[in-house]
C-alpha positions as CSV (number, residue, x, y, z in Angstrom):
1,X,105.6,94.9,178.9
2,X,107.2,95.3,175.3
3,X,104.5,97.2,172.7
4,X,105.3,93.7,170.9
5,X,104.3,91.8,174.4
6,X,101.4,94.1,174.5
7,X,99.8,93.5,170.6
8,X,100.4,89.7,171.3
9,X,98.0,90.1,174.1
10,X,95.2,92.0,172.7
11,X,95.6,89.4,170.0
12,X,95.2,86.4,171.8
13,X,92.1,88.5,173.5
14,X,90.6,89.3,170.8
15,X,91.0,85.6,169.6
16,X,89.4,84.3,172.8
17,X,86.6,86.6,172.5
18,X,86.2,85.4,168.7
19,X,86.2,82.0,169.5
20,X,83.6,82.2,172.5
21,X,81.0,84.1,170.4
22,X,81.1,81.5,167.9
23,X,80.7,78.7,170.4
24,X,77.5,80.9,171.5
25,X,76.1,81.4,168.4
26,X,76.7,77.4,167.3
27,X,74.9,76.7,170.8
28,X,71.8,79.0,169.4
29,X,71.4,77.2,165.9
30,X,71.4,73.8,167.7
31,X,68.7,74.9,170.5
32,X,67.0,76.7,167.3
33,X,66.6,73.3,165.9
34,X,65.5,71.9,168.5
35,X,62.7,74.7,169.2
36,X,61.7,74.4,165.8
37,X,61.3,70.8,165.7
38,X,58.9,71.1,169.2
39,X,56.7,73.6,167.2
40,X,56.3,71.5,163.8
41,X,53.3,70.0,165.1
42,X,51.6,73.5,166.4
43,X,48.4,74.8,163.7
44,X,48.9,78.0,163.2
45,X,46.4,80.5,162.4
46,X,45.2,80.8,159.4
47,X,45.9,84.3,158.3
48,X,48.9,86.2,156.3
49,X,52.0,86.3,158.5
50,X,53.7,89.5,156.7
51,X,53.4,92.7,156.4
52,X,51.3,95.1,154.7
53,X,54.0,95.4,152.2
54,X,54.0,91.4,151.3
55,X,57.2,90.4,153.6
56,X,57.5,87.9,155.3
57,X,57.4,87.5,159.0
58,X,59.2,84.5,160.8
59,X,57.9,82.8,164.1
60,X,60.9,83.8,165.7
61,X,63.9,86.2,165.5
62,X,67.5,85.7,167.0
63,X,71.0,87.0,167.0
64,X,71.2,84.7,164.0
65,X,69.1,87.1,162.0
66,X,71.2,90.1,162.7
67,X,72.7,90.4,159.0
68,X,75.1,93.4,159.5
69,X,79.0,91.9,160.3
70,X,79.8,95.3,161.6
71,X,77.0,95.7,163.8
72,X,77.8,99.2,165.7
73,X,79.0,100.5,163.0
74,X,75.7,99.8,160.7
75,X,73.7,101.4,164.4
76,X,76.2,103.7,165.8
77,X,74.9,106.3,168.2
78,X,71.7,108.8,168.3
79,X,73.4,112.0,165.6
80,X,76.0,110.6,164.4
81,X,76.8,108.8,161.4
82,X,75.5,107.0,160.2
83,X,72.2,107.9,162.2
84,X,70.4,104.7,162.3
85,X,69.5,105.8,165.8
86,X,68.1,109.0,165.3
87,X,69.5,112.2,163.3
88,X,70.1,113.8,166.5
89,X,72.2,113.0,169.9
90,X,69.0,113.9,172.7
91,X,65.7,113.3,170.0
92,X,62.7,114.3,171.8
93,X,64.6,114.6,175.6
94,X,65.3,117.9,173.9
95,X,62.4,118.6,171.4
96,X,59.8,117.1,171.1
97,X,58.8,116.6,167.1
98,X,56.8,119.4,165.8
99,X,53.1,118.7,165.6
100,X,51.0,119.7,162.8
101,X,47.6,119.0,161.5
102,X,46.8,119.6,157.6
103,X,44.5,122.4,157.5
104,X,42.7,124.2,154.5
105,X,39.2,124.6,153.5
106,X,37.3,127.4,151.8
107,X,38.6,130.9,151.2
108,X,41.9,132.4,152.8
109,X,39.8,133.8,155.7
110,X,38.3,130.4,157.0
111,X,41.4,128.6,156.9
112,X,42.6,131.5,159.0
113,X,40.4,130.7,161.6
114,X,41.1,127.4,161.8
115,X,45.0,128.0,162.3
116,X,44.3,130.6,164.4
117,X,41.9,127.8,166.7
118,X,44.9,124.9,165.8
119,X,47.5,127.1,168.0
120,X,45.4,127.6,170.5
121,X,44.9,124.3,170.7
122,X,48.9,123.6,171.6
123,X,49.6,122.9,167.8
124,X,53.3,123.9,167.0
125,X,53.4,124.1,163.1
126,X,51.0,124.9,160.5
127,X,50.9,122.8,157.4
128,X,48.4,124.5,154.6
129,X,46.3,122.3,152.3
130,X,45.7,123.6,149.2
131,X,42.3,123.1,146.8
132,X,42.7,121.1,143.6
133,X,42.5,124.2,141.0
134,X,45.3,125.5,142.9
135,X,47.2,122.3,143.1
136,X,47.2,122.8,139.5
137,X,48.2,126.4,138.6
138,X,44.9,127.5,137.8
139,X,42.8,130.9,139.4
140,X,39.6,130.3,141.1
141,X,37.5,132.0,138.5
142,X,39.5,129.8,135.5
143,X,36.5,127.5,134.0
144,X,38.7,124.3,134.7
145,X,38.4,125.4,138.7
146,X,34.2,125.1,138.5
147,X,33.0,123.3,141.2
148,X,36.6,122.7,143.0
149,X,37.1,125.8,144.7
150,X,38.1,125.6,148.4
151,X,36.3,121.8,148.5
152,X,39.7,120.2,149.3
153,X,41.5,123.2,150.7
154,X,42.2,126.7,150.7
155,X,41.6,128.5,147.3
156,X,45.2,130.4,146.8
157,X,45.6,132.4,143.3
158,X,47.6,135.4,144.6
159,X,49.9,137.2,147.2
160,X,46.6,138.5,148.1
161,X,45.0,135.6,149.7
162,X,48.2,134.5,151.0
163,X,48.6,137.5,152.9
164,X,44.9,136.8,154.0
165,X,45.6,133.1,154.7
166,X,48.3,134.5,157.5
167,X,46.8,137.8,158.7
168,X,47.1,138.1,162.2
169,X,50.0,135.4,162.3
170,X,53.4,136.5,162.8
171,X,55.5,134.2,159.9
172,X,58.7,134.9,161.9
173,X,57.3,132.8,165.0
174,X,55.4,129.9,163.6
175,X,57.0,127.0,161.0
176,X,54.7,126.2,158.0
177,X,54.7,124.0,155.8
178,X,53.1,123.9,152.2
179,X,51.7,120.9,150.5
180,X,52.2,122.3,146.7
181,X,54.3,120.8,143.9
182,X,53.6,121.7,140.2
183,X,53.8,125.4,140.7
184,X,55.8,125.2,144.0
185,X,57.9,127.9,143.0
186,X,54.9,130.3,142.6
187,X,53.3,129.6,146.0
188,X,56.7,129.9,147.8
189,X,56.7,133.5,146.4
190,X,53.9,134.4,147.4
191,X,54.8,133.3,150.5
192,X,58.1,135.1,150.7
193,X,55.9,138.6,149.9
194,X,53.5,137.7,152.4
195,X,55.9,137.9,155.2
196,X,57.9,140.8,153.5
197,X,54.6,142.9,153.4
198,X,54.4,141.6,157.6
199,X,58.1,143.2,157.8
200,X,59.8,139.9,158.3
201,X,63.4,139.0,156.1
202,X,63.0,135.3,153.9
203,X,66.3,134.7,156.4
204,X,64.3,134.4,159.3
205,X,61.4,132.4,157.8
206,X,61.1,128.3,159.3
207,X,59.5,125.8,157.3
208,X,59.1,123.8,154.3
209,X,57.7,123.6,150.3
210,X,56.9,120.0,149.6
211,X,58.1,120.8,146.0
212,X,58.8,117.1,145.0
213,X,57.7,117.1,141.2
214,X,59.5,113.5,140.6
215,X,56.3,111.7,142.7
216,X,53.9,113.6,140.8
217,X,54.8,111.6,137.8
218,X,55.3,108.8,139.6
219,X,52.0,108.5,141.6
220,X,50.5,111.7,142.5
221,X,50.0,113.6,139.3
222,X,49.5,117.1,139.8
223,X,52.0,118.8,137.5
224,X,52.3,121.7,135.0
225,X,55.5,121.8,133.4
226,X,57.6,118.5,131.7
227,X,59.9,117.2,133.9
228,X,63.5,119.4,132.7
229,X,62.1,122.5,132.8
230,X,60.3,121.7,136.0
231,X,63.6,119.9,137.6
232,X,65.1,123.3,136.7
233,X,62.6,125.4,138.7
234,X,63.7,123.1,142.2
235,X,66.7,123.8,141.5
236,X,66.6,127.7,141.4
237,X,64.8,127.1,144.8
238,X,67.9,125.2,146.2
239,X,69.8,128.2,145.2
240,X,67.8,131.1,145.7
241,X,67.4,129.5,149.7
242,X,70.9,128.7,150.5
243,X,71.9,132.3,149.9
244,X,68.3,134.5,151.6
245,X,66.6,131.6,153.2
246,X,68.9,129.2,155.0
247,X,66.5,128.3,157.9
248,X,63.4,127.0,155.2
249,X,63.7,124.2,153.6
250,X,63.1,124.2,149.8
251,X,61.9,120.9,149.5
252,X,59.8,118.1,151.2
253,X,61.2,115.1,149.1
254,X,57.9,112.8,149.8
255,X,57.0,109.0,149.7
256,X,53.9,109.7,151.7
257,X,52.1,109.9,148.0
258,X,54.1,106.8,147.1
259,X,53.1,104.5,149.5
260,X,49.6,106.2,149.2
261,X,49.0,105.0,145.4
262,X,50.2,101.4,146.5
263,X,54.1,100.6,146.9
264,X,55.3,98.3,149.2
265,X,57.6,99.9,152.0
266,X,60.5,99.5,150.0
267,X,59.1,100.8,146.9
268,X,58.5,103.9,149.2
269,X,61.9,103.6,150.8
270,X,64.2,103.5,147.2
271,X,61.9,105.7,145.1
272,X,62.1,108.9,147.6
273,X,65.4,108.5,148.2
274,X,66.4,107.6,144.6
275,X,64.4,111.4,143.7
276,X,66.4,112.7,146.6
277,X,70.0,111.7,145.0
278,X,68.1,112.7,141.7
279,X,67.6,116.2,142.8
280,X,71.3,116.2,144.5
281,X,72.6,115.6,141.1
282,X,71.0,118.5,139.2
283,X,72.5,120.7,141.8
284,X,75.7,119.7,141.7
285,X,75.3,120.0,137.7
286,X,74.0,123.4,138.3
287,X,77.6,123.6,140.1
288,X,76.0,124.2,143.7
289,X,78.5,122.6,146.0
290,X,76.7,119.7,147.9
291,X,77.0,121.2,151.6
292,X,75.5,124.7,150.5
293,X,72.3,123.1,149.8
294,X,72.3,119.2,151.2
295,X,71.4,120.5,154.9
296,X,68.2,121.9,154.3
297,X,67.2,119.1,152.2
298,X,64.0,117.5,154.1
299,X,61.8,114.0,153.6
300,X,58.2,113.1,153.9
301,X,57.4,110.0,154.9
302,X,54.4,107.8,155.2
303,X,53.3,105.9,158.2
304,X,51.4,102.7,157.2
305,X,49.7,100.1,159.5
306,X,52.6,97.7,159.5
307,X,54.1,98.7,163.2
308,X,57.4,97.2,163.1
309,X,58.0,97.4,159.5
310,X,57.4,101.5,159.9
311,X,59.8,102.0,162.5
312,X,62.2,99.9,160.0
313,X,61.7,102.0,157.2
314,X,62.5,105.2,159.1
315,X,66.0,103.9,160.6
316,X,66.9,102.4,156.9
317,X,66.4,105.9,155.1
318,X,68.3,108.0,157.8
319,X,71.2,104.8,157.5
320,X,71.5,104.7,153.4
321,X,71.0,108.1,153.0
322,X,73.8,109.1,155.2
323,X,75.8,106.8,153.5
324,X,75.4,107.4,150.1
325,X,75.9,111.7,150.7
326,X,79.1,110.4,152.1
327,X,80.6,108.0,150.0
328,X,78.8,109.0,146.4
329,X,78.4,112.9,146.6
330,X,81.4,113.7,148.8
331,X,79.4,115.8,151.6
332,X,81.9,117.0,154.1
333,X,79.3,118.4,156.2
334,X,77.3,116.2,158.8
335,X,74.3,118.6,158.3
336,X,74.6,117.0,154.7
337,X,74.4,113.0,156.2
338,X,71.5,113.6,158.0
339,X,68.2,112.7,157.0
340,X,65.0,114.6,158.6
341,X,61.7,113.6,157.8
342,X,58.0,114.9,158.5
343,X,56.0,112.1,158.9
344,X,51.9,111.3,158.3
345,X,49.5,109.0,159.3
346,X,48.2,106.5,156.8
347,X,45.3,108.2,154.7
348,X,44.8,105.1,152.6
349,X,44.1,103.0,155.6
350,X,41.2,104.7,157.1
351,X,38.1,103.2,156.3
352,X,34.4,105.2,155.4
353,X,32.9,102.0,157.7
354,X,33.4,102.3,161.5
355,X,35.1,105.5,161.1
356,X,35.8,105.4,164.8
357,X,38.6,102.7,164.5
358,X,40.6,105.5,162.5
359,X,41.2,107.2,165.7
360,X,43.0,103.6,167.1
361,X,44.8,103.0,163.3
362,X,46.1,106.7,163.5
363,X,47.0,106.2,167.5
364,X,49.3,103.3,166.3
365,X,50.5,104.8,163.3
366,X,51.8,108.0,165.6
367,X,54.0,105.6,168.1
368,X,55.3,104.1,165.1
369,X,56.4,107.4,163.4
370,X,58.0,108.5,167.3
371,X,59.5,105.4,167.9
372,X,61.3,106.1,164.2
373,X,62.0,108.9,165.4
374,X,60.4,111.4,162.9
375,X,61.4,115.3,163.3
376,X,57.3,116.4,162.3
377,X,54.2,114.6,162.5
378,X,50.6,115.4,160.9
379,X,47.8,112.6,162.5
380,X,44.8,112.0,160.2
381,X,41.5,113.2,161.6
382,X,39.0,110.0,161.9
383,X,36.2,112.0,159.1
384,X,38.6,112.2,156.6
385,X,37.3,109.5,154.3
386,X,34.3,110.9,154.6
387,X,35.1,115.3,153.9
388,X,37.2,117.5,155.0
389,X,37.5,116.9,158.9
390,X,35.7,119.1,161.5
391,X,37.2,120.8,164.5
392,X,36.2,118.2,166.7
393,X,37.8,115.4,164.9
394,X,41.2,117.6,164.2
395,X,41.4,118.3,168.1
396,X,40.7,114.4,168.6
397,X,43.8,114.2,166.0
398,X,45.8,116.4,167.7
399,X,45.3,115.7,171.1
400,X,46.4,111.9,170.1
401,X,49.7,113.0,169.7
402,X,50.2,114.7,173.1
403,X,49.1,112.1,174.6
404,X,51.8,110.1,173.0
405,X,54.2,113.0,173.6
406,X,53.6,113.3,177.4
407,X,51.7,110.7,178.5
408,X,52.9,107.2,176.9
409,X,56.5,107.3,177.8
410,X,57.7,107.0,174.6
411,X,59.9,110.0,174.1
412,X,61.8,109.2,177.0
413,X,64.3,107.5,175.7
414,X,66.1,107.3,172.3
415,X,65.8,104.6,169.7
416,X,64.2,101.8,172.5
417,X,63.6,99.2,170.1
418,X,67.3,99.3,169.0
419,X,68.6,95.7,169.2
420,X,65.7,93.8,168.8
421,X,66.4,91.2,166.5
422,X,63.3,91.8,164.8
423,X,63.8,95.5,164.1
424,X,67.4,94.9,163.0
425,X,66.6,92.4,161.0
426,X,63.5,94.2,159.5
427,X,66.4,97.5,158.9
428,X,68.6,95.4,157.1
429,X,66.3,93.8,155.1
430,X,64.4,96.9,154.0
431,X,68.2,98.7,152.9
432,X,69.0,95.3,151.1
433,X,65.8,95.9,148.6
434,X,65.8,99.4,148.3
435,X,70.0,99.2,147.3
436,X,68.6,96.4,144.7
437,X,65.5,99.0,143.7
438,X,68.2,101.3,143.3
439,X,70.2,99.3,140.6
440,X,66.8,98.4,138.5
441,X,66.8,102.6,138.2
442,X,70.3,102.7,137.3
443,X,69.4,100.4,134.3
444,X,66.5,102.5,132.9
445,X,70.0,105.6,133.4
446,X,67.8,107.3,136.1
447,X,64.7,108.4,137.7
448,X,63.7,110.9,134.9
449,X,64.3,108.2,131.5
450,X,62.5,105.4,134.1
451,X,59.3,107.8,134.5
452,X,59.4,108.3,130.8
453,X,59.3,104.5,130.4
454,X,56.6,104.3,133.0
455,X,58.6,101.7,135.1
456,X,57.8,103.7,138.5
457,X,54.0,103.3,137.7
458,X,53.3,100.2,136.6
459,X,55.3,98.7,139.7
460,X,53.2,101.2,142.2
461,X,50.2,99.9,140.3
462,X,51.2,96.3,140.9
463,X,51.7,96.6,144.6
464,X,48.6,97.6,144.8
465,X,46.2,95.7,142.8
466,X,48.3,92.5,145.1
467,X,47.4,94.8,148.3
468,X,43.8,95.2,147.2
469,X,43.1,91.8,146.1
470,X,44.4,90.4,149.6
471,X,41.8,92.5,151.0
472,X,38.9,91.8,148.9
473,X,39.8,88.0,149.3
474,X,39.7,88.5,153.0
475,X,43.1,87.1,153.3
476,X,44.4,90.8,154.8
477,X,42.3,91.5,157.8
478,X,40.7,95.5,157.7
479,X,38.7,95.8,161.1
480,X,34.6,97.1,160.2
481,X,35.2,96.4,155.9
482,X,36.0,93.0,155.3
483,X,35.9,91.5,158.9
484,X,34.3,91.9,162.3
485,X,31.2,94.2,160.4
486,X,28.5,95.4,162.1
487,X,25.8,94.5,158.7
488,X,25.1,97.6,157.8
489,X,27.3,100.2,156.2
490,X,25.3,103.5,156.6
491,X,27.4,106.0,159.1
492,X,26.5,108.5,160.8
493,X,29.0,111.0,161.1
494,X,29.3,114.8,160.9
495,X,31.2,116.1,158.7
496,X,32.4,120.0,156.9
497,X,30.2,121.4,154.4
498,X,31.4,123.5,151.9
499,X,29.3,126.2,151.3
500,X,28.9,126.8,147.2
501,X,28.9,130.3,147.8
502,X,32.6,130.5,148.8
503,X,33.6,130.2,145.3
504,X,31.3,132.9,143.9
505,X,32.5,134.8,146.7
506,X,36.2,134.3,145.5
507,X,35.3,134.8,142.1
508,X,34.1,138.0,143.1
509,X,37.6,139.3,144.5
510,X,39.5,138.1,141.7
511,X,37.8,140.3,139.6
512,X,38.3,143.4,142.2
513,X,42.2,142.6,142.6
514,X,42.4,143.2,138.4
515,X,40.9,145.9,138.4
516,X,42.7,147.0,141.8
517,X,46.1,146.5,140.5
518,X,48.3,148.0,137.9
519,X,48.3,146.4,135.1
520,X,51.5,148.1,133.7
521,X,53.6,146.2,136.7
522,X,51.6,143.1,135.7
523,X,52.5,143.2,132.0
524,X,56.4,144.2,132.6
525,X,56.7,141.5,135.1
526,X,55.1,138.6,133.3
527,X,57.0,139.5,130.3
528,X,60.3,139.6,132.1
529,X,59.5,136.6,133.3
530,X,58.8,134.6,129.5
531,X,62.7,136.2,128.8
532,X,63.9,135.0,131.9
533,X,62.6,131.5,131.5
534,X,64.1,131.5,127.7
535,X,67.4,132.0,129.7
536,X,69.5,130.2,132.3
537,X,68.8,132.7,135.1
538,X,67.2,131.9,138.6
539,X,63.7,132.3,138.1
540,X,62.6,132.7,141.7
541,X,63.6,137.2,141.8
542,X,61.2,137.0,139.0
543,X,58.6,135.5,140.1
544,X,59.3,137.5,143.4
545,X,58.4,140.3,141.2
546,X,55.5,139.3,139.8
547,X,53.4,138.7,143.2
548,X,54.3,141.8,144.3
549,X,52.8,143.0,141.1
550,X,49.8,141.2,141.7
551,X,50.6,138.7,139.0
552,X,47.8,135.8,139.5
553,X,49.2,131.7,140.0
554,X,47.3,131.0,136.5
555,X,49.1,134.1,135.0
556,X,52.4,133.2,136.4
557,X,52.0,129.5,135.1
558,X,50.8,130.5,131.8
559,X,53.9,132.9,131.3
560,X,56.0,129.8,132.3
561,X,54.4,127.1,130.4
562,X,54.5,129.5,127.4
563,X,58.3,128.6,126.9
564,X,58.3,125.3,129.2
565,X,55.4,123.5,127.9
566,X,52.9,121.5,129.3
567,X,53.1,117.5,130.2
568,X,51.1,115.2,129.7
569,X,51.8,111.9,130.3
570,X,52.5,108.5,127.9
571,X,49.9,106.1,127.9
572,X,51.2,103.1,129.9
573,X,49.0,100.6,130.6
């Protein structure tokens, strides 16, 4: 047979395989109809059918609802492009995702203990909470700390309770992760020096900075330093790490604090990824080539009590951000196309009332996140609307996920709701309105001008005031608060007490640490710092210095913030 002879036939195959898939799909609209018109009779229930984040769920979903005309190449296969699937070829038939409670509390020493329990106890990361004075650059004994110290996690104000916080565990064996975002930069280097004084090279350190300044303005709120200046200091972070510190990744690009203040999934879906592409821009204006940093780029998503529309969300983020670093950016790197996400239960959906049923919501919320196919996962302890939770309800946490890992059956194969109308349907929908999100940005001329105009607030505060007043209606069912109560809403539940001597305690060894130190080092170092930050230079070799000084975080802040400025944000409601 002729080449000619041979391209008629594949033709006239192709043809006949056209022309029976339409037949098939016109056969399934007309015995759609005809289902349709059996059920118009049927009384539903009379409840919200859609999802927490407003959208609307059909009775039914068919091949007729799969809205992708190329539909393997909008799934393709498990690690490769464009990664729908999963960002990697064998997912947890590998390795299993790392698990990782949120831990801090107290002074250095107490949160210590706890990590040092949390390993025992078959945990594989450690992810450090931090207390609110630190959240905000200031020193335990600064007056604007009184009363917060260690109440919401571990009090951090130098390289000498970080090297506390980790003595005894070996940084070069464990990943960690750090929950810290207006002075980031300073907690990384203290970090950094922490290992160095344990011997260990930043080129063998494993984890992550969350680092993500663009949700702070946009629903978090704990920054220091305007948004330029502060854009700036991420960016000598992506630098600094891509030449000594290729294995840690330099930020956690997070909608978990999104979707906590009240966006819809697709709020959460376009604004993280919208700050992602916003802080691949300032690199490559920096003039960082896109592969030298993309790789080590990492997410943080949030895992709400929507089941279906989670594992959605998940496989739409991997799909338009692999997209986008191909087509827009010009990433020749794979490493650069995939997308790798920590993931966290829903802290907004446990309840104070029946605070049992948070150890079902999070169970849930966990076989959503796997079934995503997240690379990290933190489960919320059940006492946590209540205090910081106790060991008992963190091993209750913990031991939920490896009993998803090894007992469920879940991780044994890759992607297994792949195909279902539903969740393809839910995928596509999910990319459609976060590419239309994505033009509404483009009008304001980016992330930074539409924070500055407020837009990114006022439509998180509009999601949820609707989410809130379907609950308070009653129309959105929450199991022990506004249905199936018990009449009374006193608990009993233990919970952690923090002892109010902990902060006079660390109060105490602030002052011992100035008067250890030398000031002379402290002095030169801040100073070189103020210069440095007048400059363009990478600030992160300075700041390096100044924790090996001794420097405090409210004195490295300050001699930032002296040439940076402070924010504070518009009035915009």
């Amino acid at each position: 047979m002729s080449s000619i002879e041979e391209s008629t036939s594949t033709s006239s195959h192709l043809l006949a395989l056209l022309k029976e898939q339409e037949d098939e799909l016109s056969e399934l609209k007309e015995r759609l109809s005809r289902w349709e018109q059996s059920c118009a009779d049927a009384s539903e229930r009379e409840i919200l059918f859609s999802t927490v984040s407003g959208r609307e769920i059909k009775p039914l979903y068919t091949l007729l609802d799969r809205t992708s005309s190329q539909y393997q190449d909008a799934l393709g296969l498990p690690g490769e492009y464009p990664f729908t699937r999963g960002p990697y070829s064998t997912m947890y038939r590998t390795r299993l995702w790392t698990m990782r409670q949120f831990a801090g509390f107290g002074t250095a020493e107490e949160t210590n203990e706890r990590y040092k329990y949390l390993l025992r106890q078959g945990q594989t990361g450690l992810s450090v909470a931090f207390d609110f004075p630190t959240l905000m650059g200031f020193d335990s004994d600064h007056p604007r700390s009184l009363g917060e110290v260690g109440v919401c996690g571990v009090a951090i104000s130098s390289l000498h309770d970080m090297e506390r916080l980790f003595d005894g565990i070996a940084l070069d064996e464990v990943s960690v992760s750090m929950t810290i975002n207006g002075p980031a930069i300073i907690l990384f280097c203290f970090y950094v020096v922490a290992a160095e004084k344990q011997g260990i090279s930043p080129g063998v350190l494993r984890g992550t900075v969350q680092n993500d300044i663009l949700k702070e303005y946009q629903a978090q709120h704990a920054w220091v330093f305007p948004p330029n200046p502060a854009l700036r200091c991420i960016v000598d972070m992506f630098e600094w790490c891509s030449e000594n510190a290729p294995k840690y990744n330099p930020i956690s690009i997070s909608g978990y604090h999104i979707r906590e203040a009240g966006a819809t999934a697709a709020q959460e879906l376009a604004f993280t990824l919208g700050n992602g592409f916003e802080y691949v821009e300032r690199a490559i204006a920096r003039g960082l080539d896109v592969d030298a940093f993309a790789p080590r780029l990492s997410f943080f998503l949030d895992v709400h009590n929507d089941f279906f529309e989670e594992i959605a969300k998940f496989r739409a983020a991997r799909r338009i951000w692999s997209r986008i670093m191909r087509e827009k950016y010009h990433a020749k790197n794979p490493e650069s196309w995939r997308l790798r996400t920590h993931a966290q239960t829903s802290g907004v959906t446990l309840t104070a009332q029946q605070p049992e049923n948070n150890i079902v919501r999070v169970a849930y919320q966990a076989m959503a996140a796997a079934l995503g196919g997240t690379q990290s996962l933190h489960t919320n302890s059940m006492d946590e609307t209540h205090a910081l939770p106790t060991e008992k309800a963190v091993r209750v946490a913990l031991r939920t996920q490896q009993v998803l890992a090894f007992e469920s059956g879940v991780p044994n194969t890759i992607d297994p709701l792949a195909g279902s109308y539903f969740i393809e349907a839910l995928t596509d929908e999910l990319e459609r309105d976060a590419l239309e999100i994505f033009d509404e940005i483009d009008r304001f001329g980016g992330v930074v001008p539409a924070i500055e105009e407020g837009w990114f607030q006022r439509e998180i505060a509009m999601s949820a005031m609707l989410q809130q007043r379907e609950v308070e209606a009653g129309d959105r069912v929450v199991v022990g608060v506004n249905h199936f109560t018990e009449g009374s809403e006193e608990v009993e539940i233990d919970t952690l007490r923090i002892d109010p001597e902990i902060e006079k305690n660390q109060v105490a060894r602030m002052a011992e640490l100035r008067e250890r130190r030398d000031p002379e080092a402290v002095e030169r170092t801040l100073r070189e710092l103020r210069e440095s930050s007048r400059t363009g230079e990478n600030l992160v070799p300075r700041i390096l210095e100044c924790a090996r000084a001794y420097c405090t975080l409210y004195e490295i802040r300050r001699a930032m913030e002296d040439v940076f400025g402070s924010y504070k944000e518009p009035v915009f409601f």
